[in-house]
Structures are given as C-alpha cells and as structure tokens.
KELUMGU-395827 format. One record per residue (C-alpha): x, y, z; residue number from 1; residue in one letter. Coordinates in pm, 1 decimal, decimal comma. Example, Ala and Ser with C-alpha at 12.3 -4.5 7.8 and 13.67 -1.06 7.14 Angstrom:
<nodes>
[[1230,0; -450,0; 780,0]; 1; A]
[[1367,0; -106,0; 714,0]; 2; S]
</nodes>
This chain:
<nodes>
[[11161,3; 10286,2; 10634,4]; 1; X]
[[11313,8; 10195,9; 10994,0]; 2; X]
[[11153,3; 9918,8; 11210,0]; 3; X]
[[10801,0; 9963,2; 11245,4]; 4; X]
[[10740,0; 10040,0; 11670,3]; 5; X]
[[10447,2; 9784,2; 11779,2]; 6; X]
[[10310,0; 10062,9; 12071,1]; 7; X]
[[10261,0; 10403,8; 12014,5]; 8; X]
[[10163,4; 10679,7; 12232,6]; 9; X]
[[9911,7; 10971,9; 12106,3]; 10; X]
[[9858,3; 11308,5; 12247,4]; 11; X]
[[9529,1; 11504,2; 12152,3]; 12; X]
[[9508,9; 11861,1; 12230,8]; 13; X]
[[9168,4; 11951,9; 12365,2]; 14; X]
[[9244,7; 12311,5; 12251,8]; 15; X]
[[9097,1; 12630,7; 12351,8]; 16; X]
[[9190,2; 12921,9; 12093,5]; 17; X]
[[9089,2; 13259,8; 12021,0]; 18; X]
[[8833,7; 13327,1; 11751,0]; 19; X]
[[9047,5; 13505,4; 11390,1]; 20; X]
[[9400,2; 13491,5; 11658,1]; 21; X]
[[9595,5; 13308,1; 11393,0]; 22; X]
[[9917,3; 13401,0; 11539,5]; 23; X]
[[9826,8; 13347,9; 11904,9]; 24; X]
[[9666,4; 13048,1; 11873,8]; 25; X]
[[9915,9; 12897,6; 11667,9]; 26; X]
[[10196,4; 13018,0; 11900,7]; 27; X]
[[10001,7; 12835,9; 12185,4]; 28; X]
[[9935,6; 12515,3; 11992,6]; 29; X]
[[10310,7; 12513,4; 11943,8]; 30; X]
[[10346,2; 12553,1; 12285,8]; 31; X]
[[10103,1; 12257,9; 12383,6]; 32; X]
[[10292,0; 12004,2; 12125,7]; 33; X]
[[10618,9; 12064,2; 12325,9]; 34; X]
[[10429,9; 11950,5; 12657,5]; 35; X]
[[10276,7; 11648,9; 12454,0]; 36; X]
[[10656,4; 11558,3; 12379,8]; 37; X]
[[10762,3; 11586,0; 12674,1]; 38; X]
[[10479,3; 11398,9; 12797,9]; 39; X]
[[10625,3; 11075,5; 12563,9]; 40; X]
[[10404,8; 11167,7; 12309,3]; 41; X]
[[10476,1; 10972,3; 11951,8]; 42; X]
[[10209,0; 11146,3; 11768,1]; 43; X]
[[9991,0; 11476,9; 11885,6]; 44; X]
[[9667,3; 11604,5; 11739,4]; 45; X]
[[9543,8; 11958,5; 11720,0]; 46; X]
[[9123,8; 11987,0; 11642,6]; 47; X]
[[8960,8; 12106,9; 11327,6]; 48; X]
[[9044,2; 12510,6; 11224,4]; 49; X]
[[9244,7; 12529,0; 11591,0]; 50; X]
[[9402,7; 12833,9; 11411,3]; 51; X]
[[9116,6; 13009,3; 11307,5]; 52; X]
[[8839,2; 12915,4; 11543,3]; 53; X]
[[8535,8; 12767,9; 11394,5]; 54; X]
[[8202,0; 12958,3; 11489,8]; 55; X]
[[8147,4; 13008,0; 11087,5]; 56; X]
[[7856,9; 13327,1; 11166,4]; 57; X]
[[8226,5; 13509,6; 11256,2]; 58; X]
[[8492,0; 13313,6; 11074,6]; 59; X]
[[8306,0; 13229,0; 10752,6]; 60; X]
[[8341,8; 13558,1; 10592,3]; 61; X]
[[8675,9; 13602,2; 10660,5]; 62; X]
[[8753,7; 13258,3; 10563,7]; 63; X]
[[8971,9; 13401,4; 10250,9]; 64; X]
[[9205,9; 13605,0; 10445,3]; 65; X]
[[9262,7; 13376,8; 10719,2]; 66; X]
[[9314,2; 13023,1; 10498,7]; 67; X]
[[9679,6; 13007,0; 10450,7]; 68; X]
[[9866,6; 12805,3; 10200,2]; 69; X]
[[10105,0; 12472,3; 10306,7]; 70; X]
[[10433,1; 12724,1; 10278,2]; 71; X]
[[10199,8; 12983,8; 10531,5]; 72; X]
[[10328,5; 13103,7; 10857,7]; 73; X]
[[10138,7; 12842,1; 11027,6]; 74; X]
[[10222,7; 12546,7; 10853,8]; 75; X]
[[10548,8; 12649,5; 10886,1]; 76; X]
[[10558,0; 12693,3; 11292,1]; 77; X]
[[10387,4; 12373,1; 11327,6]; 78; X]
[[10636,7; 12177,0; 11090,2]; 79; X]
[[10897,1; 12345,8; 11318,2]; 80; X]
[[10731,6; 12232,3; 11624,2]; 81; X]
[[10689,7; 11888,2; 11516,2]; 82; X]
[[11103,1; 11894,2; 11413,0]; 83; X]
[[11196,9; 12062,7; 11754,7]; 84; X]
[[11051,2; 11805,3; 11911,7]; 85; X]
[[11066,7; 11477,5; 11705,7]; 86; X]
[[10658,4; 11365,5; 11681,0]; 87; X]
[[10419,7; 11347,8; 11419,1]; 88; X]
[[10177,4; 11640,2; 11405,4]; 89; X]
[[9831,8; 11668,7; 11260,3]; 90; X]
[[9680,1; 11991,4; 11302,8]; 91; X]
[[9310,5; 12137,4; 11138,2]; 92; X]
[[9329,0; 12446,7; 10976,5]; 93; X]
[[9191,3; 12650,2; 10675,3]; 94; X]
[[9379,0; 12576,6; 10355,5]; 95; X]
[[9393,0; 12766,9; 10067,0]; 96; X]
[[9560,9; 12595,0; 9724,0]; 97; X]
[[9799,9; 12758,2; 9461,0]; 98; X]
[[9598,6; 12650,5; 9151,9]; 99; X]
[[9267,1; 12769,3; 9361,1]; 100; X]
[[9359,0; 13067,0; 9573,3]; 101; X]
[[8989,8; 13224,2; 9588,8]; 102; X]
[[8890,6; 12923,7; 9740,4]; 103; X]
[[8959,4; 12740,5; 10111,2]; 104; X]
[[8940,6; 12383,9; 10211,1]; 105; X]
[[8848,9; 12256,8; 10562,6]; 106; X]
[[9190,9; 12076,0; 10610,8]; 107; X]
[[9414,2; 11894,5; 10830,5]; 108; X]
[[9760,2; 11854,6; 10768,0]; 109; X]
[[10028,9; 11552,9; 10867,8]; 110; X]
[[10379,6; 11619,7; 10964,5]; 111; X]
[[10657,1; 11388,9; 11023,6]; 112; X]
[[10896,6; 11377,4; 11256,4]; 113; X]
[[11126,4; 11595,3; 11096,7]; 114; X]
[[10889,7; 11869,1; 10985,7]; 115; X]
[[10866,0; 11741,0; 10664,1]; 116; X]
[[10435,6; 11789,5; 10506,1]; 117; X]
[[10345,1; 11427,2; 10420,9]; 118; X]
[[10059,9; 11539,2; 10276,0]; 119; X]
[[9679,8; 11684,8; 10355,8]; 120; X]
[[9327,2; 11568,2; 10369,0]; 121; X]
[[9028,7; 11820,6; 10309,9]; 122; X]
[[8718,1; 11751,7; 10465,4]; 123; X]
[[8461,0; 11570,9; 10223,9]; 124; X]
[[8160,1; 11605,9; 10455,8]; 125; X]
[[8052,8; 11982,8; 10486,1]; 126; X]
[[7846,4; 12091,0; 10784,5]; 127; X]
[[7607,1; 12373,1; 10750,7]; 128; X]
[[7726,6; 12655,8; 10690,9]; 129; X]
[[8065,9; 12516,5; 10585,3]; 130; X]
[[7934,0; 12478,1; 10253,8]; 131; X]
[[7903,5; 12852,1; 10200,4]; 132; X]
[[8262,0; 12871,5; 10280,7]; 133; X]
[[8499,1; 12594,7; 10204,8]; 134; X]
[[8557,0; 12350,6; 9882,4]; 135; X]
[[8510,7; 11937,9; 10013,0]; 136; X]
[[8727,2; 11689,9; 9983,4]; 137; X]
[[8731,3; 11390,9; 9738,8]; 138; X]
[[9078,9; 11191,2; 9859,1]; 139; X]
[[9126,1; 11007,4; 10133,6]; 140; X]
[[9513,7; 10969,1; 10180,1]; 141; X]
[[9671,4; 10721,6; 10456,6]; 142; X]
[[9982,3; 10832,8; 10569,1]; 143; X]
[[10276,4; 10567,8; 10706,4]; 144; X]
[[10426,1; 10629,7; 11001,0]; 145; X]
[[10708,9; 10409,1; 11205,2]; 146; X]
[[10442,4; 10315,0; 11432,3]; 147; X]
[[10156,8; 10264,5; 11152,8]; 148; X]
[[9881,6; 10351,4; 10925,1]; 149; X]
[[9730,5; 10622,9; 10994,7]; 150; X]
[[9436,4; 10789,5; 10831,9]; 151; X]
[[9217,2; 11151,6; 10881,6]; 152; X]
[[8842,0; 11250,2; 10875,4]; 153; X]
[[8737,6; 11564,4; 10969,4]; 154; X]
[[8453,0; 11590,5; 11223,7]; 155; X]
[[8101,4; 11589,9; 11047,4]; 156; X]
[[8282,0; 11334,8; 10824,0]; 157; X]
[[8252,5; 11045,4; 11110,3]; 158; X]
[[7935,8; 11035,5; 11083,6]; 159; X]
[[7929,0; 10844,1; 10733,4]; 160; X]
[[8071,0; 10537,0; 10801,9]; 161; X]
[[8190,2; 10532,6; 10424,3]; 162; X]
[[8478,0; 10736,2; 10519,5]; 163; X]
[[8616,9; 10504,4; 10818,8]; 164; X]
[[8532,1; 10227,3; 10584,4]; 165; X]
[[8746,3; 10333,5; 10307,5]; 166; X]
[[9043,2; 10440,0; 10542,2]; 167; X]
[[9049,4; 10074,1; 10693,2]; 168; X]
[[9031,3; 9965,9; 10385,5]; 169; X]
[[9328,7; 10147,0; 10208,1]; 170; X]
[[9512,5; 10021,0; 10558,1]; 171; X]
[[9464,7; 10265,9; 10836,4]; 172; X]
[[9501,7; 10101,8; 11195,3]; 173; X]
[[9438,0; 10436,9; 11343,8]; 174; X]
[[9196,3; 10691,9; 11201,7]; 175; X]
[[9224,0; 11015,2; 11387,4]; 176; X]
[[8869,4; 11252,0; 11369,1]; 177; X]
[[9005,9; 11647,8; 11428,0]; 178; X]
[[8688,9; 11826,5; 11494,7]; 179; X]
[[8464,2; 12120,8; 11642,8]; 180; X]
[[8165,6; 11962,7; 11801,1]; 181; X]
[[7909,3; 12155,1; 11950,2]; 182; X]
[[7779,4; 12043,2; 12339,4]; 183; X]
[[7449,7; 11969,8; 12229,4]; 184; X]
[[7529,3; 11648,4; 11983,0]; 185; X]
[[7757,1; 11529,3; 12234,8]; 186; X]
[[7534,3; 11182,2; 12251,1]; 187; X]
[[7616,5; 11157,1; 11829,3]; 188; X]
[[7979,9; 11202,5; 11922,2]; 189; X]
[[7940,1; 10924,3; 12143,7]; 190; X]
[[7800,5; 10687,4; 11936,7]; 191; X]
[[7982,2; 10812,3; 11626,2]; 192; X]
[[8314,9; 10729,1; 11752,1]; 193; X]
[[8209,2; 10353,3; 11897,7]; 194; X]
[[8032,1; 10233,9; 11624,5]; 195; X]
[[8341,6; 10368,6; 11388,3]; 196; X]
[[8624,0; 10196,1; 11562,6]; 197; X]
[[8428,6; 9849,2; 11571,0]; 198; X]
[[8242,1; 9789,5; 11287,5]; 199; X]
[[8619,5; 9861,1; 11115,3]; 200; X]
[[8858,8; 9747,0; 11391,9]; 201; X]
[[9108,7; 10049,9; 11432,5]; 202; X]
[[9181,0; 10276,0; 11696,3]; 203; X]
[[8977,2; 10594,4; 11670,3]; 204; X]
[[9105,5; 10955,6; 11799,3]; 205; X]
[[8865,4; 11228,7; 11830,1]; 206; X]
[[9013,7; 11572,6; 11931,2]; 207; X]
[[8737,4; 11815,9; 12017,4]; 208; X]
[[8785,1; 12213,0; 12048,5]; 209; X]
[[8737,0; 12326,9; 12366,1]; 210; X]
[[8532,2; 12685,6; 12460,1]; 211; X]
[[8247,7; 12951,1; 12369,6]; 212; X]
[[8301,7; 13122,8; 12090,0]; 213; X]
[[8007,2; 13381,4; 12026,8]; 214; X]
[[7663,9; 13140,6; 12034,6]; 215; X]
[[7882,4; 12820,1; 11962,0]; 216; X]
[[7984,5; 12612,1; 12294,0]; 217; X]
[[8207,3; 12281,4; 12225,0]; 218; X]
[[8246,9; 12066,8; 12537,3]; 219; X]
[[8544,0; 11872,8; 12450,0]; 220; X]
[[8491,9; 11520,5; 12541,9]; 221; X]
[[8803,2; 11420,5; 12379,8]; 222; X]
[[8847,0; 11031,2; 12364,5]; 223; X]
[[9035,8; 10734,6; 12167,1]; 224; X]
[[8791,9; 10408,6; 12138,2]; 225; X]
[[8989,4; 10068,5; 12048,5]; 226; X]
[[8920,7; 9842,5; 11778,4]; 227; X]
[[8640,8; 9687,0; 12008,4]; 228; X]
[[8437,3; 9996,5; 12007,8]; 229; X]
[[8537,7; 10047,8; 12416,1]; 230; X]
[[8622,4; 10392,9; 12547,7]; 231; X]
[[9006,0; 10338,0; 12655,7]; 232; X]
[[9012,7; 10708,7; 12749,2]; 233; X]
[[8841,3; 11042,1; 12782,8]; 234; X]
[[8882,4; 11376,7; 12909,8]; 235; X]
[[8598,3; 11416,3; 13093,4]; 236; X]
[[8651,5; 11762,1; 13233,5]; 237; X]
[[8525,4; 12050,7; 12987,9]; 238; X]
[[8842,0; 12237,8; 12948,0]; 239; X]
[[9126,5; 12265,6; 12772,7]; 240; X]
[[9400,3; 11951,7; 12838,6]; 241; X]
[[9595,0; 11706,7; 12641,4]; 242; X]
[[9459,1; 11349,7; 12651,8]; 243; X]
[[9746,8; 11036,0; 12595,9]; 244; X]
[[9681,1; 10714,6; 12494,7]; 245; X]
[[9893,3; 10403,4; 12444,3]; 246; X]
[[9831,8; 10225,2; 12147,0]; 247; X]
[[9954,7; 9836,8; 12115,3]; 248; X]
[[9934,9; 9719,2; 11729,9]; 249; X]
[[9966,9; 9354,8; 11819,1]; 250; X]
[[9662,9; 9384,0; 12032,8]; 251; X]
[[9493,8; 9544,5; 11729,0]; 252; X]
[[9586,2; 9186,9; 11542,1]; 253; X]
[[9422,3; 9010,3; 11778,9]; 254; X]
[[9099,2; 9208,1; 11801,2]; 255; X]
[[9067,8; 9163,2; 11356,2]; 256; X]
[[9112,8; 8788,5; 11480,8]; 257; X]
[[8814,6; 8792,5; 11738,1]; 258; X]
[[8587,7; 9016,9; 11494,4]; 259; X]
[[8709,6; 8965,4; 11141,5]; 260; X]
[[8458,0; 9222,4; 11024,1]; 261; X]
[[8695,8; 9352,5; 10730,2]; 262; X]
[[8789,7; 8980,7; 10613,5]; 263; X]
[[8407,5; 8898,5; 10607,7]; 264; X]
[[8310,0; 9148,8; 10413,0]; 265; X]
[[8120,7; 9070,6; 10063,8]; 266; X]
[[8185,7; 9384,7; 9874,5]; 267; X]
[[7948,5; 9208,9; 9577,3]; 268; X]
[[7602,7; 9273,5; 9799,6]; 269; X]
[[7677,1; 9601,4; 9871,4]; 270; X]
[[7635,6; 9801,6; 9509,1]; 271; X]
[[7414,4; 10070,3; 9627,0]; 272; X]
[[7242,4; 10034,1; 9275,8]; 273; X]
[[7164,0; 9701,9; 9412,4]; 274; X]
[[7025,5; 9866,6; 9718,8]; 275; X]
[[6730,9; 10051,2; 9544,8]; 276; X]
[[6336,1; 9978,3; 9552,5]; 277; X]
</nodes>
C-alpha cells in the first residue's frame, strides 16, 4: 500500500442518460469521467443504474437482458476509463452473477486506479417496485483506497441509518450514496444525507440522476455533507454537471474529537430484543 494522501478530491456525475441506451450512456459516462480527471478528480461517482436508466414501469421487465455480468461490456469500458485516466470509479448498474444468471442485483461497482474491480456492493434496501426485479444485498464491503476508507449504499438504503452505521463501523471515512431520487422526496434526501454524515462522522456523497424518464422526474440535488452534518457543496441547478469536493482526512480527526459519537457508543443497550414492549 503507498502513503495514504490526507486530501482527496471527489467528482460526482449528476448524470443524465437515456432510458435501455446501455451503450450510449455508458459511452457518455466514460466521457464525463475523463472531464472529472481532468478536473483533478481523485475519485468520480456515477448514480444508481446510470447504464440502464431507472424508471422500473420501463426498465423492470427488461431488467434480465440489460443486467450485465462484472466481465460485461460495461464494466469493462468503465474499468478502462478509470485506467486511462488514473481515478477510482464507482458506477451503479444492473448486475447479473455467474452462479445466479436469471437473477439481477441493484449494484454499484468500485474500480481502482488501474482498472482493476475491487469488488461490488448490491443494494440491501429495495424500493418499490425494485423488489419485483432485483435480488438485495446482505454485505457491506469497505474498500481501501490511497486516500481512505471508503464505503457504498445505494439510494433507498440511506434512509436506514443501520447501513451508514455499519460502514463507519467496519472503517469507512467516506460513504458514497449512488442513487435515483425522485423530485418529490427531495426534503428526505435532505435530511437523509445530514443526519447520516453526523450522527456517524464521515463524509457523505450523494450522486443523484438527473432527467424525466417517462412519469419519473429526478432533480439532482447532488451534494457531499461533512462529518458535521453541514452541506460543503451542492449542485443546485437541475441538470446534468459534475460536482467536486475536497476532502481533508485530518479535519475528519478532529471532527470524531469534537463529537465522539462512534467512541461513545454502548453497543450493550442497543439489542433490539431489548427494545421490545
């Protein structure tokens, strides 16, 4: 492992795709994580199912022919792009696995800097319709990275503060939220992504999809709250963009100092058995 970099910078992609345009959108995602690089990016972030779209009344039954396995066309473009261009890449798509190929997974995968898969997370949290659809999750890997520890949750899954929880607690510093949120819960996105970040102290990324697709409008609102809970920085126009933030781990120290939430924990009250009437 080489020496770990204090400051990091993170792009997210606010990403506008085309609904089922697997091979367009991917070849314009690739395009975007280029700019991010160029832009100083360390580490860029594409949304949840950028390569499918995510309005599940058209995508859902199609799910099957447009998941793609880890050695797919588009895992393999975006582990090029990520190589090309020296960042780490995380990127939502649908997954399907060898040992389950009748079935797809809500996923995001994480890409090092020189292409290589460091692994996947599958959302555990289904939304919906998702259910009908996709297989959840049950792991929740943290990846090292030169800069950090970073960990995923897919959209729906911020809003159980389990998952954050668990992520800080197996070591993430950043936990980066890929998602498709629709206009109309943008206050729960709000609130969602505050109250994660502090009652944990990490940085939290949330990449929204940008655009109408059918009935579905997501507005974006892209943002990346430090460990305080505070809003360091939002794309506030509805459109597509690329929002960077600068990340300073020894700042991150000091804020566990100031609110040592996660050293004042007392694990042995919270047994939800012992939570019952």
């Amino acid at each position: 492992m080489v020496d770990r970099k204090m400051n990091a910078r993170i792009a997210l992609v606010q990403f506008e795709g085309t609904i089922c345009d697997t091979v367009g959108n991917t070849a314009h995602a690739c395009e975007l994580v280029a700019e991010a690089a160029a832009g100083g990016a360390d580490l860029v972030v594409l949304p949840e199912l950028f390569s499918t779209g995510y309005n599940l009344d058209i995508v859902g039954p199609r799910i099957l022919d447009l998941a793609e396995s880890i050695d797919g066309p588009t895992v393999t473009a975006l582990r090029s792009a990520a190589r090309e261009n020296g960042v780490y890449l995380i990127a939502g798509l649908a997954l399907s696995k060898e040992q389950l190929p009748a079935v797809a997974y809500n996923s995001s995968v994480f890409i090092d800097r020189s292409g290589e898969l460091m692994g996947t997370f599958d959302k555990a949290h289904l939304w919906a319709l998702e259910r009908f659809y996709f297989r959840s999750g049950s792991e929740f890997p943290v990846f090292e990275t030169d800069f950090g520890k970073v960990g995923i949750m897919i959209c729906y899954d911020m809003g159980f503060p389990e998952v954050a929880r668990i992520l800080a607690l197996k070591g993430a510093e950043l936990i980066v939220c890929p998602s498709a949120w629709c206009e109309e819960d943008h206050d729960v996105w709000n609130f969602n992504t505050q109250c994660r970040s502090l009652e944990n102290t990490v940085y939290l990324a949330a990449v929204n999809r940008f655009g109408t697709e059918d009935s579905l409008y997501m507005g974006g609102h892209t943002r990346v709250c430090n460990p305080r809970g505070a809003v360091m920085a939002e794309l506030a126009e509805e459109a597509e963009g690329i929002l960077y933030a600068d990340l300073d781990f020894d700042a991150l120290k000091r804020f566990r100092t100031a609110s040592p939430y996660m050293r004042d924990r007392r694990p042995e009250l919270y047994d939800e058995v012992k939570l019952l009437p």
